[in-house]
Backbone atoms as SQL, in Angstrom:
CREATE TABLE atoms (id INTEGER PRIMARY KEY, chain TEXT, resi INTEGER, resn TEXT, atom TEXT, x REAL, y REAL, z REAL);
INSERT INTO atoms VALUES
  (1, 'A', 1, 'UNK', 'N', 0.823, -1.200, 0.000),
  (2, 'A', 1, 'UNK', 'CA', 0.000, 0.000, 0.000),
  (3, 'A', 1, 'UNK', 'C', 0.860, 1.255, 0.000),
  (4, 'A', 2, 'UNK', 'N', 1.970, 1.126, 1.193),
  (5, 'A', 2, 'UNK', 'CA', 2.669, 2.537, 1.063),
  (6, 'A', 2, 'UNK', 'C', 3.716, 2.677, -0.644),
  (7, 'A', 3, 'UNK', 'N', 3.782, 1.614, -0.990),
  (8, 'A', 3, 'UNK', 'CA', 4.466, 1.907, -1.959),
  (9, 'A', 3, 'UNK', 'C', 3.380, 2.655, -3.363),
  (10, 'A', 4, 'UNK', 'N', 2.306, 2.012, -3.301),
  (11, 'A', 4, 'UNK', 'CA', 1.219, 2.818, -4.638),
  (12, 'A', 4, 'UNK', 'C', 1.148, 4.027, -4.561),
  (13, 'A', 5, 'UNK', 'N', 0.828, 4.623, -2.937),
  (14, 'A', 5, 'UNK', 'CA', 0.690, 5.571, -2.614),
  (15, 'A', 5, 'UNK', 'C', 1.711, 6.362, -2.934),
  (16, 'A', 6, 'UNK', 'N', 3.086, 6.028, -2.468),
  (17, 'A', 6, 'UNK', 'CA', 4.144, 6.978, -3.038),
  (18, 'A', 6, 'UNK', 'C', 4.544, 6.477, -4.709),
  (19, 'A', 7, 'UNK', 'N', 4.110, 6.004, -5.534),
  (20, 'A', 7, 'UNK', 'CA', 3.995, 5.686, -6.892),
  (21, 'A', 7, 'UNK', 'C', 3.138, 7.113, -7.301),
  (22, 'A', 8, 'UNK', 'N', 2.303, 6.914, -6.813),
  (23, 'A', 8, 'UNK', 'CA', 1.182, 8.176, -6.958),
  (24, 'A', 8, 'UNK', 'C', 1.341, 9.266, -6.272),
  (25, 'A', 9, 'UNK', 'N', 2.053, 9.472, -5.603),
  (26, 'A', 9, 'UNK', 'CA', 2.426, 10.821, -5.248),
  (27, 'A', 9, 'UNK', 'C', 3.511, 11.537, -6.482),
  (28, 'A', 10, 'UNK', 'N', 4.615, 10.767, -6.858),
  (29, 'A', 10, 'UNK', 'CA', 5.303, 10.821, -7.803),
  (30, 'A', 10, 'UNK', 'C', 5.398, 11.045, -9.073),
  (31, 'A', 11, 'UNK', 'N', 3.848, 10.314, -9.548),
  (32, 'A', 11, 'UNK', 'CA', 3.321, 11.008, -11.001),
  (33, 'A', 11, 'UNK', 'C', 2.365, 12.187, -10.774),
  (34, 'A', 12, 'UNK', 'N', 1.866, 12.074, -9.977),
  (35, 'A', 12, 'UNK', 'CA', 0.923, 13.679, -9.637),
  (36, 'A', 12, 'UNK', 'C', 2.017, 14.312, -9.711),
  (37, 'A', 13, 'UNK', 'N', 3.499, 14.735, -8.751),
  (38, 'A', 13, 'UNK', 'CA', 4.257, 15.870, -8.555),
  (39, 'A', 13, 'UNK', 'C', 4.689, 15.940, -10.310),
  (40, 'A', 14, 'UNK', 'N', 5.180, 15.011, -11.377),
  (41, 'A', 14, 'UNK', 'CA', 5.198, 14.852, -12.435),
  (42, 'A', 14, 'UNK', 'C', 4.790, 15.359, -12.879),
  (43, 'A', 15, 'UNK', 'N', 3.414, 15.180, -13.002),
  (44, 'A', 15, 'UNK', 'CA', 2.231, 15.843, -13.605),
  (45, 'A', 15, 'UNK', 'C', 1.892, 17.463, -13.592),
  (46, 'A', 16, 'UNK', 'N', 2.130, 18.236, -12.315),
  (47, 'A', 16, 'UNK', 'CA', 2.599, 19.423, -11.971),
  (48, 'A', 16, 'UNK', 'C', 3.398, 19.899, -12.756),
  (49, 'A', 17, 'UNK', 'N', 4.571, 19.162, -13.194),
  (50, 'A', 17, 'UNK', 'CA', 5.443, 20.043, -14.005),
  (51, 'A', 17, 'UNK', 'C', 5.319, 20.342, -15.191),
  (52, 'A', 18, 'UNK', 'N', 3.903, 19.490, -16.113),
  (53, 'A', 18, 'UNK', 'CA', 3.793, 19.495, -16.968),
  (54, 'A', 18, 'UNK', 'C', 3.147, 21.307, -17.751),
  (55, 'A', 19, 'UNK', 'N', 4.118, 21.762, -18.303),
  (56, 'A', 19, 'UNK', 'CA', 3.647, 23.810, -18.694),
  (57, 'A', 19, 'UNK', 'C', 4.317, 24.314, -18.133),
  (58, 'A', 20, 'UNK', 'N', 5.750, 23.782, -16.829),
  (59, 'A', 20, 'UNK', 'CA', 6.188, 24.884, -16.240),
  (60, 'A', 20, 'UNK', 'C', 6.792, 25.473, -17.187),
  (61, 'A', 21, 'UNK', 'N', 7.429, 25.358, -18.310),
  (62, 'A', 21, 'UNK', 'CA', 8.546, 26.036, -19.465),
  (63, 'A', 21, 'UNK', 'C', 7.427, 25.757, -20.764),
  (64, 'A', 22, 'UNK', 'N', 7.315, 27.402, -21.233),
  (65, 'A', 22, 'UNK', 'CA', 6.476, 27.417, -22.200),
  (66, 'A', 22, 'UNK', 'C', 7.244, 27.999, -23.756),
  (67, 'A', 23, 'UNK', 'N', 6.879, 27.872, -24.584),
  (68, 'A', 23, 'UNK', 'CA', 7.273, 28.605, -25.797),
  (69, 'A', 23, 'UNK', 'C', 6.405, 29.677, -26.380),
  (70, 'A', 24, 'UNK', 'N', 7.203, 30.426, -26.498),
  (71, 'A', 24, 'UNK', 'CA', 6.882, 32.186, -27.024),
  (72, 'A', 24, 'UNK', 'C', 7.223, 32.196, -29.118),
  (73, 'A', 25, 'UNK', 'N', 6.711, 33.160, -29.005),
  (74, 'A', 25, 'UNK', 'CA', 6.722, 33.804, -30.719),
  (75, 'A', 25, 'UNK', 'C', 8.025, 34.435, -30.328),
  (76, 'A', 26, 'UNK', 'N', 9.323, 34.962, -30.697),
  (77, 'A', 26, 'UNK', 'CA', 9.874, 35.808, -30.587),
  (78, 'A', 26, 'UNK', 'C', 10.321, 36.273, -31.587),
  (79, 'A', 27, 'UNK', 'N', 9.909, 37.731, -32.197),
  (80, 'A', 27, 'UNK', 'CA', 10.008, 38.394, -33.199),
  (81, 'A', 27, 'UNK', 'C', 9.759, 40.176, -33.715),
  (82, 'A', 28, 'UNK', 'N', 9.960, 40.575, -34.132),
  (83, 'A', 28, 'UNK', 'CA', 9.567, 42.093, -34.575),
  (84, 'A', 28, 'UNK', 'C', 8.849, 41.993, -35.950),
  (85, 'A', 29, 'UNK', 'N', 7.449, 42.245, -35.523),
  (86, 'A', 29, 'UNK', 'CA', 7.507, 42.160, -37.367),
  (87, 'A', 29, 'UNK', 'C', 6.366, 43.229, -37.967),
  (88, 'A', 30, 'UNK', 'N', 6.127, 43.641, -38.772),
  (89, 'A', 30, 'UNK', 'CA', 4.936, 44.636, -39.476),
  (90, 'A', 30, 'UNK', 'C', 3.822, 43.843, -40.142),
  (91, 'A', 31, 'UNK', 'N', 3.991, 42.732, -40.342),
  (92, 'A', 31, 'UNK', 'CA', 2.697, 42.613, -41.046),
  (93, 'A', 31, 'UNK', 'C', 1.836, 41.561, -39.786),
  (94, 'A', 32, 'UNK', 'N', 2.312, 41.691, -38.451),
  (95, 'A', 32, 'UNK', 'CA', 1.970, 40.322, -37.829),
  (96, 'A', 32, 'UNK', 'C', 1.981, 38.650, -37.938),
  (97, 'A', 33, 'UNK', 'N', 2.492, 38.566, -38.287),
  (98, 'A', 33, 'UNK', 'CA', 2.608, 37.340, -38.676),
  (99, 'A', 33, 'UNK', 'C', 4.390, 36.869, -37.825),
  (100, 'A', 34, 'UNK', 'N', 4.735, 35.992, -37.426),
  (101, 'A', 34, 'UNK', 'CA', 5.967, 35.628, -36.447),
  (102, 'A', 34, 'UNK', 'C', 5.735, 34.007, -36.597),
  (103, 'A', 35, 'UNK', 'N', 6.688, 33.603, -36.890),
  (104, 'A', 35, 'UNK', 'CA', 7.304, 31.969, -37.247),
  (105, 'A', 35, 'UNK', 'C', 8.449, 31.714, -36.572),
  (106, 'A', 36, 'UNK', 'N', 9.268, 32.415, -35.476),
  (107, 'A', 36, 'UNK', 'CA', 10.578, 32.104, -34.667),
  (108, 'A', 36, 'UNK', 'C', 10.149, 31.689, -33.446),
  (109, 'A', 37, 'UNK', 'N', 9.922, 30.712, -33.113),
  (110, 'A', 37, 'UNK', 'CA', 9.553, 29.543, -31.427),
  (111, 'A', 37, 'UNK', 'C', 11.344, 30.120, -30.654),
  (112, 'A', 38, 'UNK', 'N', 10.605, 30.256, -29.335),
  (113, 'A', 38, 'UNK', 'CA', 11.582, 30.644, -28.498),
  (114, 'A', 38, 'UNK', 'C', 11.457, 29.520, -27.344),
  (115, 'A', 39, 'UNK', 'N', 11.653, 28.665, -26.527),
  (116, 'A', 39, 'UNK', 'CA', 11.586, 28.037, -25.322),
  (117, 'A', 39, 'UNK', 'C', 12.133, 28.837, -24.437),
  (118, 'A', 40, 'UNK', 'N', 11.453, 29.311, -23.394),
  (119, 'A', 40, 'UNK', 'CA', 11.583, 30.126, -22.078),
  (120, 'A', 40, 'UNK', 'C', 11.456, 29.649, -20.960),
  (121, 'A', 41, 'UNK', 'N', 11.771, 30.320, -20.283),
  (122, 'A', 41, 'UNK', 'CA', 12.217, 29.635, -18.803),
  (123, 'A', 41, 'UNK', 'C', 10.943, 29.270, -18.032),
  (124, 'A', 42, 'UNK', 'N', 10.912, 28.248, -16.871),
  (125, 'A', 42, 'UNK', 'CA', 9.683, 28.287, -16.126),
  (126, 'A', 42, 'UNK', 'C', 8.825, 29.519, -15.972),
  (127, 'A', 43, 'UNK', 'N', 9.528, 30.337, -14.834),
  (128, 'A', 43, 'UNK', 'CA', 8.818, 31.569, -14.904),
  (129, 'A', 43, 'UNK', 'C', 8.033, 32.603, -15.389),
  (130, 'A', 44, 'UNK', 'N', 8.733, 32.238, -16.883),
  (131, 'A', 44, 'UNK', 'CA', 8.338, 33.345, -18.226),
  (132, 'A', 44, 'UNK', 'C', 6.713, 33.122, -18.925),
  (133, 'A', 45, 'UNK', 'N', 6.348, 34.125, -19.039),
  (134, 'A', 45, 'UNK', 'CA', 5.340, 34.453, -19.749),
  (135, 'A', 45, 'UNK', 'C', 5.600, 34.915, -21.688),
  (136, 'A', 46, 'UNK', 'N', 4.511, 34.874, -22.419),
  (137, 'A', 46, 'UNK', 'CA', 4.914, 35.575, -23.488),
  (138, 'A', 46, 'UNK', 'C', 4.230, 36.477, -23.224),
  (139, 'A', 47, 'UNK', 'N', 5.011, 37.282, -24.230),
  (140, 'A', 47, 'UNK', 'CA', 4.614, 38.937, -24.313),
  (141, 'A', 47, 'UNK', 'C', 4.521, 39.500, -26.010),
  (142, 'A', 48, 'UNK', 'N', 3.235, 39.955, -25.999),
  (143, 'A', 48, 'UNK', 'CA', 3.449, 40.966, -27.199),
  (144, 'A', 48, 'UNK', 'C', 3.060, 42.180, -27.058),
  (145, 'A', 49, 'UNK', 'N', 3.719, 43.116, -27.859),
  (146, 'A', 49, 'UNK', 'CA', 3.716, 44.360, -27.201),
  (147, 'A', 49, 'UNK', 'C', 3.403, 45.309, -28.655),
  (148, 'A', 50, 'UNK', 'N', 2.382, 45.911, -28.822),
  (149, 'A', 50, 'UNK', 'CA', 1.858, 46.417, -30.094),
  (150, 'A', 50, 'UNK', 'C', 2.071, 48.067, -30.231),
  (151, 'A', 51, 'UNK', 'N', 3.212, 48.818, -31.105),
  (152, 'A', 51, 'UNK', 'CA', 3.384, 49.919, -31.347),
  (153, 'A', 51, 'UNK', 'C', 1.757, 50.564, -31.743),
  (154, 'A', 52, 'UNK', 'N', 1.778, 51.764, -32.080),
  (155, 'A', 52, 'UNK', 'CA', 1.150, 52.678, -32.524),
  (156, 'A', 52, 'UNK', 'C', 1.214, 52.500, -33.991),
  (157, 'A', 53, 'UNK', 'N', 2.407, 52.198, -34.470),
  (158, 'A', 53, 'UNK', 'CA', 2.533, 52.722, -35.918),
  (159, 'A', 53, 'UNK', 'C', 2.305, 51.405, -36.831),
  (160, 'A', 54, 'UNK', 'N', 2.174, 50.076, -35.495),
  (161, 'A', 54, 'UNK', 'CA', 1.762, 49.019, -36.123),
  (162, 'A', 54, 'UNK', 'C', 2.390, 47.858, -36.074),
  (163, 'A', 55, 'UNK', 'N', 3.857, 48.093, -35.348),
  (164, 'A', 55, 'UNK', 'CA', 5.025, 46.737, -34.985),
  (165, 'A', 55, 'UNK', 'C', 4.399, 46.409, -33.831),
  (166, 'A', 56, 'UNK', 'N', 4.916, 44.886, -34.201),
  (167, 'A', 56, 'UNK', 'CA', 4.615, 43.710, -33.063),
  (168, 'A', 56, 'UNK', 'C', 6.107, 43.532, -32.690),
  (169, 'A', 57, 'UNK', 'N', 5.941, 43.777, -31.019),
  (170, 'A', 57, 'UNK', 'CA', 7.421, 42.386, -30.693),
  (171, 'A', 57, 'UNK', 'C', 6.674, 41.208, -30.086),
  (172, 'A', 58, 'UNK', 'N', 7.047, 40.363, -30.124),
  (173, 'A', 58, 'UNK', 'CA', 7.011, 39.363, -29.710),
  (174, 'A', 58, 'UNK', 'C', 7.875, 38.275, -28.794),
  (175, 'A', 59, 'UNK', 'N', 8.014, 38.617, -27.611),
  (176, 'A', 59, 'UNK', 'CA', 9.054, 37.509, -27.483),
  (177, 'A', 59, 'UNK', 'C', 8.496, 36.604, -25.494),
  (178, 'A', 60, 'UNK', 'N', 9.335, 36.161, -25.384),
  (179, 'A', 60, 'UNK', 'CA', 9.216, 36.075, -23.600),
  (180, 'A', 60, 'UNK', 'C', 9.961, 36.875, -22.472),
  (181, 'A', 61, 'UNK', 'N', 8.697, 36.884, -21.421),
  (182, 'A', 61, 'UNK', 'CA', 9.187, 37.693, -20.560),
  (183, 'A', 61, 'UNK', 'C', 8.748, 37.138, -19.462),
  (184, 'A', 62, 'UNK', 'N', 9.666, 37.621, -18.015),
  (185, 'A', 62, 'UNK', 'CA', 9.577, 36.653, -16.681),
  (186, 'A', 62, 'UNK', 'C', 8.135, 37.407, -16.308),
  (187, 'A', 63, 'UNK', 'N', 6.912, 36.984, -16.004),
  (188, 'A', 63, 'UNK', 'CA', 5.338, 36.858, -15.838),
  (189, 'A', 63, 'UNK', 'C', 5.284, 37.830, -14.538),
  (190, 'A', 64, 'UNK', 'N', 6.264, 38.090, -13.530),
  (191, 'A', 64, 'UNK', 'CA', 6.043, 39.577, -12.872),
  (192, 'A', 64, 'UNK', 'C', 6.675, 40.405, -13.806),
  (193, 'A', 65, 'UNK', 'N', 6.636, 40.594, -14.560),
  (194, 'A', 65, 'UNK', 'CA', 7.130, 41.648, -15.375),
  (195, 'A', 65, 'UNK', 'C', 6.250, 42.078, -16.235),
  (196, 'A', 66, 'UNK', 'N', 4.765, 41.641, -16.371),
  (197, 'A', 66, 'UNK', 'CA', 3.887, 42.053, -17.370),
  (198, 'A', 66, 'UNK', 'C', 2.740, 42.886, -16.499),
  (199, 'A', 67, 'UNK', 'N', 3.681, 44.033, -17.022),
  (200, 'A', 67, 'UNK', 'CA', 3.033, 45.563, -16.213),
  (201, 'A', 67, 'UNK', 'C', 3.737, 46.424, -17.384),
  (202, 'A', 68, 'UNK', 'N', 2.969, 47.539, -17.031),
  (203, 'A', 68, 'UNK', 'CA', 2.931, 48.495, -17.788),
  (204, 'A', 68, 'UNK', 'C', 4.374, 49.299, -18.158),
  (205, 'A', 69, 'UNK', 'N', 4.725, 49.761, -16.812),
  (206, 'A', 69, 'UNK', 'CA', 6.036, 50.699, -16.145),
  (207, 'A', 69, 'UNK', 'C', 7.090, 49.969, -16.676),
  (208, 'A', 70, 'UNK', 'N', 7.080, 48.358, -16.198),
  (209, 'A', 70, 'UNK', 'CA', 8.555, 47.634, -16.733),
  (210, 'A', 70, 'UNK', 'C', 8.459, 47.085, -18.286),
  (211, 'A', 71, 'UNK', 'N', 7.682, 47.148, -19.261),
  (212, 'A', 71, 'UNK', 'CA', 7.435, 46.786, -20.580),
  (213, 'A', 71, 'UNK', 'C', 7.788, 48.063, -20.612),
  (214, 'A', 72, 'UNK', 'N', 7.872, 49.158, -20.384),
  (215, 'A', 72, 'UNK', 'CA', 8.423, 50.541, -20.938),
  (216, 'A', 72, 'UNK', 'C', 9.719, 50.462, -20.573),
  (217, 'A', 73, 'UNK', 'N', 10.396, 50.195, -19.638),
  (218, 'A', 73, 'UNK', 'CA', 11.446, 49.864, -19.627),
  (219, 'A', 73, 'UNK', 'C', 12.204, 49.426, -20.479),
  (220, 'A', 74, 'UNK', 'N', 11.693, 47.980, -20.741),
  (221, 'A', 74, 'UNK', 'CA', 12.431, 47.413, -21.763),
  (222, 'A', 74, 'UNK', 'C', 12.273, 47.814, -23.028),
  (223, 'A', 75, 'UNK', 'N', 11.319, 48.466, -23.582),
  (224, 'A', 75, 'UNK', 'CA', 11.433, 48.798, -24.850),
  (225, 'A', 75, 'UNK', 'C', 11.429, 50.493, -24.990),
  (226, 'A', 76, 'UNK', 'N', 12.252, 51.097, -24.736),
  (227, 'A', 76, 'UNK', 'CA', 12.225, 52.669, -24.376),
  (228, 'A', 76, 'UNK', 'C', 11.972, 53.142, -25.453),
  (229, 'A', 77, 'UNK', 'N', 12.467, 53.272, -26.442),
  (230, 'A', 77, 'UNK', 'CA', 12.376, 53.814, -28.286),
  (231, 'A', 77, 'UNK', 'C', 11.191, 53.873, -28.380),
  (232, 'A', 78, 'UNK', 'N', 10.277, 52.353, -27.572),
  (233, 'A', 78, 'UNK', 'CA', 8.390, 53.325, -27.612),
  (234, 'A', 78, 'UNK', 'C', 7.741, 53.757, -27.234),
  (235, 'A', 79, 'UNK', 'N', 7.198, 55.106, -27.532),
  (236, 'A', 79, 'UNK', 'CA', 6.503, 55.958, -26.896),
  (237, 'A', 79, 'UNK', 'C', 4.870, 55.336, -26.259),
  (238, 'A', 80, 'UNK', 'N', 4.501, 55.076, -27.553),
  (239, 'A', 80, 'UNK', 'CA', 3.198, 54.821, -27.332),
  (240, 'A', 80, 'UNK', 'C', 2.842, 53.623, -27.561),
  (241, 'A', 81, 'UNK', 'N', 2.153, 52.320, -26.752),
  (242, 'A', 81, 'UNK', 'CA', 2.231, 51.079, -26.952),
  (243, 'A', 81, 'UNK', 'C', 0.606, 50.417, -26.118),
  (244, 'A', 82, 'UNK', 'N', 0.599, 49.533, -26.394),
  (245, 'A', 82, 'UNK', 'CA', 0.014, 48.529, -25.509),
  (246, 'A', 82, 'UNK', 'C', 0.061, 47.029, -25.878),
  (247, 'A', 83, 'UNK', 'N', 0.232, 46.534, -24.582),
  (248, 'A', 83, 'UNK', 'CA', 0.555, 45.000, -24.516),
  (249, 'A', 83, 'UNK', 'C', -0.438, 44.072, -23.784),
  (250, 'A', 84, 'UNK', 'N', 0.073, 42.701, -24.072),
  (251, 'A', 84, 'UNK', 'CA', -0.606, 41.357, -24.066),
  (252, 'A', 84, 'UNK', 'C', 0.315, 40.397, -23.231),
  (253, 'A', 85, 'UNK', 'N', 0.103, 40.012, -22.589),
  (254, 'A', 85, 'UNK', 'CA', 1.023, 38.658, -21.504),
  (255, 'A', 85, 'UNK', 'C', 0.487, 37.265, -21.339),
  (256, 'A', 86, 'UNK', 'N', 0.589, 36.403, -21.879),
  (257, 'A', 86, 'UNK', 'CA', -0.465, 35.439, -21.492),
  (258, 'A', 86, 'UNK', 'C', 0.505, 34.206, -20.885),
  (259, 'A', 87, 'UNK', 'N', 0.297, 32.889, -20.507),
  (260, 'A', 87, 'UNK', 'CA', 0.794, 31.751, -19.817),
  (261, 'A', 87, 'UNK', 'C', 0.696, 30.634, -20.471),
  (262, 'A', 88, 'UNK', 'N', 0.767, 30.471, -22.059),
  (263, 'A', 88, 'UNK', 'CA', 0.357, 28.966, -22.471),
  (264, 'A', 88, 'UNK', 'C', 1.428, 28.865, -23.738),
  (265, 'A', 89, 'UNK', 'N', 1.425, 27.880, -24.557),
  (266, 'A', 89, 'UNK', 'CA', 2.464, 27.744, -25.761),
  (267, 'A', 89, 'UNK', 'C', 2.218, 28.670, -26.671),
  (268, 'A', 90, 'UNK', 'N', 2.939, 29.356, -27.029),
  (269, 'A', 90, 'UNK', 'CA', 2.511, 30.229, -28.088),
  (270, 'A', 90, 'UNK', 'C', 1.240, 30.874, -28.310),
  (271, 'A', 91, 'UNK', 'N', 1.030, 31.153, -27.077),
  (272, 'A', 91, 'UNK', 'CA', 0.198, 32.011, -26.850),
  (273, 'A', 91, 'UNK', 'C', -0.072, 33.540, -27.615),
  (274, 'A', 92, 'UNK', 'N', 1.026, 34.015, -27.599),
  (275, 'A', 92, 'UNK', 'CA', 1.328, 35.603, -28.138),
  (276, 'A', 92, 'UNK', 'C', 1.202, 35.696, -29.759),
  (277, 'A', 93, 'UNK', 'N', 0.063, 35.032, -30.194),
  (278, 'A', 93, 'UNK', 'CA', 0.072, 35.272, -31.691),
  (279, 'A', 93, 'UNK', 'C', -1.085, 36.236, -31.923),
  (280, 'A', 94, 'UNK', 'N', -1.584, 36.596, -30.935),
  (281, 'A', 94, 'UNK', 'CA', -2.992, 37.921, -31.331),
  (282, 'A', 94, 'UNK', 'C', -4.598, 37.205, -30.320),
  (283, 'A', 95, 'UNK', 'N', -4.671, 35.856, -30.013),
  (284, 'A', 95, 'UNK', 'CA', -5.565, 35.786, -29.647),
  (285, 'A', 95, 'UNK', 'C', -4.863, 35.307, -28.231),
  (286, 'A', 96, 'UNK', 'N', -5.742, 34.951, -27.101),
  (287, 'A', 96, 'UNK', 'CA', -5.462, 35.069, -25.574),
  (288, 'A', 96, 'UNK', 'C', -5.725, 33.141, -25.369),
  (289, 'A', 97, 'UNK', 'N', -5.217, 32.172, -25.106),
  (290, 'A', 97, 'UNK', 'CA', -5.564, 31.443, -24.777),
  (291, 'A', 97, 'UNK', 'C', -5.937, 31.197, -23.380),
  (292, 'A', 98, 'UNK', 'N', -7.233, 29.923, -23.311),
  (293, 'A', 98, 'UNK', 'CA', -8.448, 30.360, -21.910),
  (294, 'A', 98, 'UNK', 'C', -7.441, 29.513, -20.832),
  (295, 'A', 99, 'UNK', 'N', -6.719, 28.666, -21.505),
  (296, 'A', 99, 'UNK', 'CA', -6.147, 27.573, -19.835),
  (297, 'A', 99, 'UNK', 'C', -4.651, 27.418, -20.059),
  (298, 'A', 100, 'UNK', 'N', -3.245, 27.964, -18.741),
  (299, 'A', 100, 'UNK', 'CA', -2.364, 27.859, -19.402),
  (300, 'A', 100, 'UNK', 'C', -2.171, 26.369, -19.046),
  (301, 'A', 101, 'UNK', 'N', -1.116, 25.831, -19.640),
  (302, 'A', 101, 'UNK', 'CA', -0.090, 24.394, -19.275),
  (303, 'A', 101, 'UNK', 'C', -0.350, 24.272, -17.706),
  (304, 'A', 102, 'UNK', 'N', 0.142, 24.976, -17.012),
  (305, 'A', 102, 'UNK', 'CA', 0.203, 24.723, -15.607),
  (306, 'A', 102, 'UNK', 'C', -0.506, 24.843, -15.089),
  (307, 'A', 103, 'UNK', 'N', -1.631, 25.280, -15.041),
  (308, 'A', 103, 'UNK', 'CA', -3.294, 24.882, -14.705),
  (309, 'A', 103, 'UNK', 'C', -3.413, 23.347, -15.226),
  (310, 'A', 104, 'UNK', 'N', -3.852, 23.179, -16.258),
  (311, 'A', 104, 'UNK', 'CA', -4.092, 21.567, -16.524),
  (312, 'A', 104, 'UNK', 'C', -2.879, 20.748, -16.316),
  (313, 'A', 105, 'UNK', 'N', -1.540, 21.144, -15.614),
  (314, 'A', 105, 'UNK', 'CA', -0.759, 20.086, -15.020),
  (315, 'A', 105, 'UNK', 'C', -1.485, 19.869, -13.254),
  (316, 'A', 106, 'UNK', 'N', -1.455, 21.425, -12.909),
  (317, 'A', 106, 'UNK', 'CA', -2.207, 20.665, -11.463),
  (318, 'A', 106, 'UNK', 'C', -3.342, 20.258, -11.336),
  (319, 'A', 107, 'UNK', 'N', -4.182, 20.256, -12.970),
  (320, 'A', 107, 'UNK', 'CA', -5.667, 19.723, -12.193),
  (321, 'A', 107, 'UNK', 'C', -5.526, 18.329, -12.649),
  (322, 'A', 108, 'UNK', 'N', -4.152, 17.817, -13.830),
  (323, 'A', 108, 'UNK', 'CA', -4.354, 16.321, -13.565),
  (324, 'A', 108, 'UNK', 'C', -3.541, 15.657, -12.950),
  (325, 'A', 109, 'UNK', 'N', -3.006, 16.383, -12.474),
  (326, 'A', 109, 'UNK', 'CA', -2.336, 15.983, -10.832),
  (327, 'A', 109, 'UNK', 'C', -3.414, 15.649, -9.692),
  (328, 'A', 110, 'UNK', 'N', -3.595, 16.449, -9.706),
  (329, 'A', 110, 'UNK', 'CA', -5.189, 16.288, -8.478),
  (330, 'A', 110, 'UNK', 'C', -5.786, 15.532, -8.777),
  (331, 'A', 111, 'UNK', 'N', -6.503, 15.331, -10.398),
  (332, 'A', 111, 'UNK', 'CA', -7.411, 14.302, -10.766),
  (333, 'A', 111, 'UNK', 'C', -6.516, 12.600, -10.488),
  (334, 'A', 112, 'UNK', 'N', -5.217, 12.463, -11.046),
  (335, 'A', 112, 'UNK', 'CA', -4.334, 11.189, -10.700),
  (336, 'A', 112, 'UNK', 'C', -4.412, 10.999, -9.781),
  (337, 'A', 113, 'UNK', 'N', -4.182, 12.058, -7.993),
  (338, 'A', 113, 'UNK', 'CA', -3.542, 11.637, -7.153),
  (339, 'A', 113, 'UNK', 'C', -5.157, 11.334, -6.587),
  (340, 'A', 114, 'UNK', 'N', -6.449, 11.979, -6.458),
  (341, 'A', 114, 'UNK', 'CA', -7.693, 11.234, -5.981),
  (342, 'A', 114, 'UNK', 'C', -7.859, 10.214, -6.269),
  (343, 'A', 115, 'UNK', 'N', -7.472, 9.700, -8.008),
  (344, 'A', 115, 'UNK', 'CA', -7.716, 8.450, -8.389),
  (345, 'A', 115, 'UNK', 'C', -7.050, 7.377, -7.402),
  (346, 'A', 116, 'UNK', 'N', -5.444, 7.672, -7.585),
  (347, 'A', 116, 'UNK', 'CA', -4.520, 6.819, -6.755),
  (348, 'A', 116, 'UNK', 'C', -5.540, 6.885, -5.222),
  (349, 'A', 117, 'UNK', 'N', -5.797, 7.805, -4.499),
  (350, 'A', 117, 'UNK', 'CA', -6.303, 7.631, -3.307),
  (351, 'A', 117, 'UNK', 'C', -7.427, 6.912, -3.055),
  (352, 'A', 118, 'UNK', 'N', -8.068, 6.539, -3.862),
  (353, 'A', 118, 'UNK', 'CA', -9.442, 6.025, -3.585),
  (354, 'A', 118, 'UNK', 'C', -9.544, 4.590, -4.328);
């Protein structure tokens, strides 16, 4: 018994990790459109960040960092902007995806490890 149990503790924590490292668009481009996959760190979020005059960047950024003040930071040359941050694979292509990776790693973690428990 103690051994299933820690069998199943082991693929649930597994299972958790599944979305911690996501992939981003990373790119500059004018007509929207971006084909360069970046793999980013656990932490990171993607980011796109939309000029005024019509450029996209695209790339990853660490997920406390998707604020207003520090996206000006990093891209100073733009005046006038607004941006997008989201948590899932390639997320940053223009639309928002609803569930990232690491949400559905801990809910089938949870769902495995009830199974294992019962």
């Amino acid at each position: 018994m103690k051994t299933s149990v820690g069998v199943c503790v082991v693929f649930s924590l597994a299972l958790v990790g599944l979305g911690s490292a996501i992939k981003c668009y990373s790119c500059k481009d004018y007509t929207g459109t971006c084909s360069k996959i970046r793999d980013c760190y656990y932490d990171d979020a993607c980011v796109s960040v939309y000029e005024r005059g019509g450029d996209i960047h695209r790339q990853c950024i660490k997920y406390s960092e998707c604020d207003y003040s520090t996206i000006a930071q990093k891209f100073p040359k733009i005046s006038s902007f607004r941006f997008s941050c989201c948590a899932s694979d390639l997320c940053n292509t223009g639309t928002m995806s609803l569930a990232s990776h690491s949400v559905v790693g801990i809910l089938l973690s949870l769902v495995f490890f009830w199974w294992c428990v019962l």
